[in-house]
C-alpha positions as CSV (number, residue, x, y, z in Angstrom):
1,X,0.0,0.0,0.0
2,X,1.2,3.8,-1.0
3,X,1.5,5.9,1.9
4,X,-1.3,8.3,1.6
5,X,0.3,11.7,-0.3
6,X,0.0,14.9,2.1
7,X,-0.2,18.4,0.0
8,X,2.3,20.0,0.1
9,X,1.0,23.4,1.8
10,X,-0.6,21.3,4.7
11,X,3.3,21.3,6.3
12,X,3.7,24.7,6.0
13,X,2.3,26.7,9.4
14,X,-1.1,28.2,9.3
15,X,1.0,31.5,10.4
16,X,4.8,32.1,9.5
17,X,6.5,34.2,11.7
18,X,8.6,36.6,9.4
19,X,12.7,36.3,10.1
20,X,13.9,39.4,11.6
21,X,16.3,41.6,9.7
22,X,18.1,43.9,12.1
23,X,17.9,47.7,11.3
24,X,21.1,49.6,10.7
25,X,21.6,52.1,13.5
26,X,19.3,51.0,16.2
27,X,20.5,48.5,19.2
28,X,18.2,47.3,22.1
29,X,19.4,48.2,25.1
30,X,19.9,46.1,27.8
31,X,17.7,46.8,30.8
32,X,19.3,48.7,33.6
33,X,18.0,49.3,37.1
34,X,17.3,53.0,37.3
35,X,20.0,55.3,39.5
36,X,18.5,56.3,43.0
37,X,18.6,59.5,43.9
38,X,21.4,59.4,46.4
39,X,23.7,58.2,44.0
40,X,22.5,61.5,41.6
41,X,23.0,63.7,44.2
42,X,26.9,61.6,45.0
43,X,28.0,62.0,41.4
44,X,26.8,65.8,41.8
45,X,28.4,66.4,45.0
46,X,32.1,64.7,42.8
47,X,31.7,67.4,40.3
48,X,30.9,70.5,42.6
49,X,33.9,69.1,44.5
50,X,36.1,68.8,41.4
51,X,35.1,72.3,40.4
52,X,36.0,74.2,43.5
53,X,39.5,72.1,43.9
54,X,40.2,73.9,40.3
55,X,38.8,77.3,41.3
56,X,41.1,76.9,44.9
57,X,44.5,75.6,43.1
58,X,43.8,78.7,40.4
59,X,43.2,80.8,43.1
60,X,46.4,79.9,44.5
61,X,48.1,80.5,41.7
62,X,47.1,83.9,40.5
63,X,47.6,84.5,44.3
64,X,51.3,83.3,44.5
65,X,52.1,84.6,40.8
66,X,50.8,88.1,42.4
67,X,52.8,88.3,45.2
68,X,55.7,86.9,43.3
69,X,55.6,89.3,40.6
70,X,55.8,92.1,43.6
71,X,58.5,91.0,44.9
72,X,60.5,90.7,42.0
73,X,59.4,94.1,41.0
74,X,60.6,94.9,44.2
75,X,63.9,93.9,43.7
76,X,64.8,94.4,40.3
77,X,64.0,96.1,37.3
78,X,63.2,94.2,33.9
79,X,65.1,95.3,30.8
80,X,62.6,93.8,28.0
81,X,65.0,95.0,25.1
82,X,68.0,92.4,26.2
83,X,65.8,90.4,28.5
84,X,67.6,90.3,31.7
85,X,67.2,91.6,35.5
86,X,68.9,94.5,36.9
87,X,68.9,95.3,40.9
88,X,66.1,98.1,41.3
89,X,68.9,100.5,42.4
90,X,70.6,100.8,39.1
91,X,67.4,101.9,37.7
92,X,67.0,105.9,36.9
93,X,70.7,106.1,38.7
94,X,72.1,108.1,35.9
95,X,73.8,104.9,33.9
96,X,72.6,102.9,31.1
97,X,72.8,99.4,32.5
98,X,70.1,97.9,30.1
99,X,70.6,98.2,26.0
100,X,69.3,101.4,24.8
101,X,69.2,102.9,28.3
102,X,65.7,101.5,29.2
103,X,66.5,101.7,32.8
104,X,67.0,105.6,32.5
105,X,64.0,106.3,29.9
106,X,61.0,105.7,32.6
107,X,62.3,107.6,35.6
108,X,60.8,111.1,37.2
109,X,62.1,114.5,36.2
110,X,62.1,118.3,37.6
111,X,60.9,121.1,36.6
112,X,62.1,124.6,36.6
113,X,59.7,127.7,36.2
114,X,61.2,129.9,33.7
115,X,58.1,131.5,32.0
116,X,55.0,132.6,33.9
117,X,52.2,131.1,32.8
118,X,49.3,134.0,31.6
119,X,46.1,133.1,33.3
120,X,45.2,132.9,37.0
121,X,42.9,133.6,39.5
122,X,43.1,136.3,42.4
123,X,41.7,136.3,45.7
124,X,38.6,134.4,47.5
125,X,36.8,136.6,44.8
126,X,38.4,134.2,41.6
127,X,38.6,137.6,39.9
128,X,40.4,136.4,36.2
129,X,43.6,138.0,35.5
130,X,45.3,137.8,32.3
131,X,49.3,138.3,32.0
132,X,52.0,140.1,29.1
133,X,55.3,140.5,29.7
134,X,54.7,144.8,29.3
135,X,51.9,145.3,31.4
136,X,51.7,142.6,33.9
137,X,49.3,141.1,35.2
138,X,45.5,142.6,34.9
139,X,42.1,142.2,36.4
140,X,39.6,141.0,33.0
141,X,36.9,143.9,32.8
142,X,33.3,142.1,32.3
143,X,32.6,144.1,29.1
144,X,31.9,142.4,26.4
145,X,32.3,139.2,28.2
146,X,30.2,136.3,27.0
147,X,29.9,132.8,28.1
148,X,32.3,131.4,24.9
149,X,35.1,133.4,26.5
150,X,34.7,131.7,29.9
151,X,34.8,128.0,28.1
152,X,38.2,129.0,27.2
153,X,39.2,130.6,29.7
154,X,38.4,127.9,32.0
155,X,39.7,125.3,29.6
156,X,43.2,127.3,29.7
157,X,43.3,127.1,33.7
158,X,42.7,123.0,33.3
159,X,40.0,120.5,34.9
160,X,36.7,122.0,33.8
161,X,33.5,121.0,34.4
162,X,30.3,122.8,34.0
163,X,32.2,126.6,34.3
164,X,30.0,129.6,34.8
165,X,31.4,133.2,35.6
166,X,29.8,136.1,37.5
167,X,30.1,139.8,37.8
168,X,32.2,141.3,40.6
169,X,31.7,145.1,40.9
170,X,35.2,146.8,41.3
171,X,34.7,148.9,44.6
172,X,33.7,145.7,46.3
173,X,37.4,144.1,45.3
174,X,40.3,144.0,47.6
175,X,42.6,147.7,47.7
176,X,45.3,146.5,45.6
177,X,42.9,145.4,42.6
178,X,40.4,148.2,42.7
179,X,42.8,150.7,40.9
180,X,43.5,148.3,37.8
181,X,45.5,148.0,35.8
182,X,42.6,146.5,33.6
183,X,42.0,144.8,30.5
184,X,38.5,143.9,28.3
185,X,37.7,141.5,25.8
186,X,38.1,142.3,21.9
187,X,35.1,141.6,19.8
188,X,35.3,138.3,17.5
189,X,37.9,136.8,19.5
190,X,35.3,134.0,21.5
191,X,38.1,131.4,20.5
192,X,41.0,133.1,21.0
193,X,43.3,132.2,24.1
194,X,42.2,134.6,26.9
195,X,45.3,136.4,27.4
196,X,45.5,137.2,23.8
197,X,42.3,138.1,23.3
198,X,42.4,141.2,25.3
199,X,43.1,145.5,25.2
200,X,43.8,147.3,27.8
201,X,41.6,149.6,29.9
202,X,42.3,152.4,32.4
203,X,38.9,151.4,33.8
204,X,35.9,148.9,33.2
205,X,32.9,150.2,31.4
206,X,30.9,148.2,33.1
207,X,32.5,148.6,36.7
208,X,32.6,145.2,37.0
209,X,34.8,142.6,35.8
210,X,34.8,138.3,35.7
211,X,35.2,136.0,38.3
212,X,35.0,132.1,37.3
213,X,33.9,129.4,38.3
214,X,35.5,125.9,36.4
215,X,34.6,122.8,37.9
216,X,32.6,121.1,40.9
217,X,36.2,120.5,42.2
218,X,36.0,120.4,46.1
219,X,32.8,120.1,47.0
220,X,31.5,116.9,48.8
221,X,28.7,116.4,51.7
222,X,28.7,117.4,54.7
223,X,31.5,116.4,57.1
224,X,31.3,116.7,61.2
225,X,34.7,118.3,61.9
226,X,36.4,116.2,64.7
227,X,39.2,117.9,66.6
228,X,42.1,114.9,67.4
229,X,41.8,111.9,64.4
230,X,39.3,109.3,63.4
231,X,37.8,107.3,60.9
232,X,36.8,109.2,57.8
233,X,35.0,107.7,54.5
234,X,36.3,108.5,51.2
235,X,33.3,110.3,49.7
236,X,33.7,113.0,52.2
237,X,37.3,113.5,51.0
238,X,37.3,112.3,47.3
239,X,40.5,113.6,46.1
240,X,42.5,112.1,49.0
241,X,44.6,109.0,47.0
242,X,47.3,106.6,48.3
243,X,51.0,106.2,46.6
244,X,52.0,102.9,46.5
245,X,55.0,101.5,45.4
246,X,56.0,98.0,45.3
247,X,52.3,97.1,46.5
248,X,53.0,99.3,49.8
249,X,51.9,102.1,50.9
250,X,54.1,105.4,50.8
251,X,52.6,108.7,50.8
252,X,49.0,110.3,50.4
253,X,48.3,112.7,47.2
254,X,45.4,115.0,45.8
255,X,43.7,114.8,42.7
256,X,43.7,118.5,41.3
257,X,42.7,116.9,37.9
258,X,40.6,113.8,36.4
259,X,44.8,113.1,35.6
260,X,46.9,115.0,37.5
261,X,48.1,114.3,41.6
262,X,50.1,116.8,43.8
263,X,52.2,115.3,46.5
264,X,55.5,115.7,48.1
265,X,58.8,115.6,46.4
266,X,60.4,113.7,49.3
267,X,58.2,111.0,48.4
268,X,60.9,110.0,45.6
269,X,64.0,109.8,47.5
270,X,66.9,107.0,46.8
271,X,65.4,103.9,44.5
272,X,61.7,105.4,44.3
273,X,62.5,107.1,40.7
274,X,61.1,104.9,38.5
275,X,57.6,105.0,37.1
276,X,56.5,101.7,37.0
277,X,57.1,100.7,40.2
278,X,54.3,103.7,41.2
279,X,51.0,103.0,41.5
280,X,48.1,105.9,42.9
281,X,45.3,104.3,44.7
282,X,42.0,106.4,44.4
283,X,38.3,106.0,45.6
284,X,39.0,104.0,48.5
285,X,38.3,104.4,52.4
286,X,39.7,101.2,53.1
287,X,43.3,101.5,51.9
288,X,44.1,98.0,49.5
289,X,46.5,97.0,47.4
290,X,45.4,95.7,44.2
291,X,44.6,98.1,41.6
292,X,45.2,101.6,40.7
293,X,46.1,103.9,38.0
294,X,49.7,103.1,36.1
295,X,51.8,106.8,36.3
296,X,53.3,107.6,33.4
297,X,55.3,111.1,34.7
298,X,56.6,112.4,38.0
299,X,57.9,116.2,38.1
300,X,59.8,117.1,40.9
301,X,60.0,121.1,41.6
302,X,63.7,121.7,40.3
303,X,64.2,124.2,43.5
304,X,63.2,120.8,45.9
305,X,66.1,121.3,49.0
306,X,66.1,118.3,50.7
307,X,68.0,119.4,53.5
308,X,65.8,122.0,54.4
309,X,62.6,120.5,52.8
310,X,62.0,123.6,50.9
311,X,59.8,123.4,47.6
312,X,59.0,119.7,48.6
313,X,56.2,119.6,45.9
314,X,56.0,117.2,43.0
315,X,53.2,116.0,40.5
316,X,52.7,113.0,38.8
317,X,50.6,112.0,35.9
318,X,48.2,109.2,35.5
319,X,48.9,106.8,32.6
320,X,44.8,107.7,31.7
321,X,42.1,110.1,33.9
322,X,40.0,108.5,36.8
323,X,36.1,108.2,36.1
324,X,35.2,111.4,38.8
325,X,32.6,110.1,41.0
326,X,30.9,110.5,44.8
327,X,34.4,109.0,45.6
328,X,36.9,110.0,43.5
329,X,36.6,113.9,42.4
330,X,39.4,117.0,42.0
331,X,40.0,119.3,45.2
332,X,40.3,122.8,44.3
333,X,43.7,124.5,43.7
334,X,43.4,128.1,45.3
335,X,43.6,131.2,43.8
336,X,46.5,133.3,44.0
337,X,46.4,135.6,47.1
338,X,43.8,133.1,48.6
339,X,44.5,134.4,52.5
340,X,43.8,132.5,55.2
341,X,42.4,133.7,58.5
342,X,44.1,133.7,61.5
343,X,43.2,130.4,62.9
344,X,41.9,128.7,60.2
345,X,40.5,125.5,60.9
346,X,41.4,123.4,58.2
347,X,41.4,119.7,57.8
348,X,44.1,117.0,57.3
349,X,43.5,113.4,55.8
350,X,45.6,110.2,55.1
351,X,46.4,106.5,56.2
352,X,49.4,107.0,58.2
353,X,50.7,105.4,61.1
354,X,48.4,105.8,64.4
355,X,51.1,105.7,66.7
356,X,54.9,105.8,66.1
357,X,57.2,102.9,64.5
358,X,53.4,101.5,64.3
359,X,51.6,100.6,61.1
360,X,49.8,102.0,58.0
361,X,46.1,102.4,59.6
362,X,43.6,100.6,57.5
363,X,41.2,103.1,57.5
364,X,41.3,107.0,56.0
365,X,41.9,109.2,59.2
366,X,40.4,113.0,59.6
367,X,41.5,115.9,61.4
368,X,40.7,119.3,62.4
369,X,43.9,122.0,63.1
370,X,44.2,125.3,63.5
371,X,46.9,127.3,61.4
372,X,49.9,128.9,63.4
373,X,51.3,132.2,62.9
374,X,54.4,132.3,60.7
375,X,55.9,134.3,63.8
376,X,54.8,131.9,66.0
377,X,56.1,129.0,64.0
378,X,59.6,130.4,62.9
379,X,60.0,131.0,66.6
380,X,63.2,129.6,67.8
381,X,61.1,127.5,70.6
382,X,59.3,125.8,68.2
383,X,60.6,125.4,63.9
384,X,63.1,128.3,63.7
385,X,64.8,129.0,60.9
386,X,63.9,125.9,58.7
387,X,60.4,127.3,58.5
388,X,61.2,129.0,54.7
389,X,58.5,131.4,53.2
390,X,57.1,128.5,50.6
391,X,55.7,126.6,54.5
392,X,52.4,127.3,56.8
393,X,52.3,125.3,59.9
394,X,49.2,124.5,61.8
395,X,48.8,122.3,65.0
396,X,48.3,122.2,68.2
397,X,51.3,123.6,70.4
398,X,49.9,121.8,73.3
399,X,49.8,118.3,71.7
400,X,46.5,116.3,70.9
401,X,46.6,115.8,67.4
402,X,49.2,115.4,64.1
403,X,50.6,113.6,61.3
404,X,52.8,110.3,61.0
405,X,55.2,108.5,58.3
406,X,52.6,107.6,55.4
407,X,50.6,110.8,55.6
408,X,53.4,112.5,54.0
409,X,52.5,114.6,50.3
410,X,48.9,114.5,51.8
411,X,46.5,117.2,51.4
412,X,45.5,120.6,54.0
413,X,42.8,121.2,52.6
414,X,40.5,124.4,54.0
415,X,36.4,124.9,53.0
416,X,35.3,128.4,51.6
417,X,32.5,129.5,49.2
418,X,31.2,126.5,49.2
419,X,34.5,124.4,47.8
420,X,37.4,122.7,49.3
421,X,41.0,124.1,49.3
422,X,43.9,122.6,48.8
423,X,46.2,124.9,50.7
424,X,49.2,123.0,51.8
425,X,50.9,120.2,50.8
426,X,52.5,117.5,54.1
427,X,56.0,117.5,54.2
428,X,58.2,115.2,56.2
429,X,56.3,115.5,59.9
430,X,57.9,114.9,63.1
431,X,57.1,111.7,65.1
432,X,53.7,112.3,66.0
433,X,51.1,110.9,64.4
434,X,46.8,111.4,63.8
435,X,44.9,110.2,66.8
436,X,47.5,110.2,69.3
437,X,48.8,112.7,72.0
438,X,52.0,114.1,70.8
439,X,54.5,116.1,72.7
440,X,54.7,120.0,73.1
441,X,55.5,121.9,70.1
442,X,55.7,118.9,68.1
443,X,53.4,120.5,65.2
444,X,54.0,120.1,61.6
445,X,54.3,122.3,58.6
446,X,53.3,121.8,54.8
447,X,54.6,123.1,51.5
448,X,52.5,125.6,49.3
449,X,53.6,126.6,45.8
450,X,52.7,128.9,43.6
């Protein structure tokens, strides 16, 4: 018997399952327990971890590098044309000790005045006064005045800001500058330099004649005035700034200008004479290290005596202006003749020592002191003869208040109309310092300057 024939399709399955091609590009992947939340928040806590150790260690770095770099700077000077170090004492010393004479190029220089320069101010009054070598100097009759003439005349005398001028009638000025000589402006001559601008006048049509005002210099809020030092804020005394050299602390300045500082020649003594070792501090109540504005000239008065501290003025010059501010802004220069009553209270600042052989204070300290008489003062039981005619002194003869090492080149300044004054400038003081009781007749002097 034939085995019975099964079709063919009754073998196949009533429902193929298709063979499965795998896809290009797309895996399964295998099945993984899900992370807890405490192990998230571990591997978050490793990376925060990781990222401050690299913050720190940088930190530490810049930090060192800093200091480093301040102590090499210290030390010695950097000759970038032959690529070598030079002690800091062979800089600005008078010898070319790098190729080219780098060392000597960035180094302070003096000044001698030998021409008088043709516009000033006179008096508490700021009458304008114009100079030619004939004539002299004369008071600026307001006649034909307008307000062109006092843009440039206020732009001739330097920092300017918002200038105005006013009419001063003449038998209201002073004796010696009610009887002229006078001068009045030419018509057409708005842009012309002040001093060249002018005619002379036996007397003012008008009776009157300009006073200016240029700038917002000196004027701040109002300050309590403490008799015997203490802690002072900045914006109260805006153009008080700290030298620094080396990243320390040497002498106080004033800003006069958005670029220009007065302080005390003495300031650059031995291997202080080159520029880039300066720094000027400005805007700060809390004195600090890092920072401040790169000095790019230092003029020493060419008459500077250091034996007798006589002419012990200098000015340097910021590499760019400061932004003025609340905190940083010009004191005003005074007029010529400005007078100063007897017993003038007027005002000293800085961040001398508080006591002697002690250290820099941290904070800006404030002053009140009354001037002394020159007689008084050139006394031979108190300054004698080093007292020069370029010095004021003012003190207490009785102790209770004075100056220290580090307030040196700072600002006297003294308020009137509505300004501050800068009206001496601290020279080398004795060993007393702000805060403290200091002996009798130790009182201390300051340099003005024409």
């Amino acid at each position: 018997m034939w085995p019975a024939q099964v079709p063919e399709d009754s073998i196949r399955p009533l429902n193929p399952t298709l063979p499965v091609v795998p896809r290009p590009g797309r895996h399964r992947r295998p099945m993984t327990a899900p992370k807890t939340p405490k192990e998230k928040a571990s591997k978050k806590k490793k990376i925060i971890l990781t990222v401050l150790v690299v913050v720190v260690l940088l930190g530490i770095l810049v930090t060192a590098a800093y200091f480093i770099k301040q102590l090499i700077d210290s030390k010695y000077f950097f000759c970038k044309s032959s690529v070598k170090f030079i002690p800091i004492d062979k800089a600005c010393d008078g010898n070319n000790d790098c190729s080219g004479g780098e060392d000597e190029l960035s180094c302070l220089s003096s000044f001698k005045v030998n021409t008088t320069f043709p516009v000033r101010l006179m008096t508490a009054q700021q009458v304008l006064q114009v100079y030619s070598p004939g004539p002299g100097w004369r008071s600026v009759c307001s006649d034909d005045w307008a307000e062109q003439h006092t843009q440039t005349a206020c732009k001739q005398l330097g920092y300017t800001y918002k200038p105005k001028s006013t009419s001063v009638r003449v038998d209201t000025l002073l004796l010696p500058l009610k009887t002229g000589p006078f001068t009045a402006i030419r018509p057409g001559t708005t842009k012309t330099p002040i001093h060249q601008a002018t005619i002379d006048r036996s007397v003012c049509k008008s009776g009157s004649v300009i006073s200016l005002s240029c700038s917002d210099c000196g004027q701040v809020g109002f300050q309590e005035r403490v008799v015997g030092g203490s802690d002072a804020f900045i914006e109260d005394w805006p153009w008080q700034v700290s030298l620094q050299q080396g990243g320390q602390h040497s002498c106080g300045g004033s800003l006069v200008s958005p670029r220009w500082v007065i302080t005390a020649a003495h300031c650059f003594t031995g291997s202080k004479k080159e520029l880039s070792r300066w720094r000027v501090v400005s805007g700060r109540t809390y004195i600090g290290t890092l920072g401040g504005s790169y000095v790019d000239r230092i003029i020493l008065n060419a008459n500077y005596d250091p034996a007798r501290n006589d002419y012990d003025i200098a000015m340097m010059r910021l590499s760019s202006p400061i932004s003025v501010g609340v905190s940083r802004k010009p004191v005003c220069l005074p007029p010529k003749a400005f007078g100063l009553p007897s017993q003038a209270s007027m005002s000293v600042t800085g961040w001398g020592y508080l006591e002697e052989k002690g250290k820099v204070s941290p904070t800006l300290q404030k002053a009140s002191i009354p001037l002394i008489g020159r007689l008084k003062c050139a006394s031979p039981t108190v300054y004698g003869s080093s007292i020069t005619q370029r010095m004021i002194c003012a003190g207490f003869l009785d102790g209770g208040v004075d100056a220290c090492q580090g307030d040196s080149g700072g600002p006297l300044v003294y308020f009137a109309s509505a300004q501050w004054h800068l009206v001496g400038v601290l020279r080398k003081p004795p060993e007393v310092c702000l805060g403290q009781p200091v002996k009798l007749k130790d009182i201390f002097c300051f340099n003005v300057d024409d």
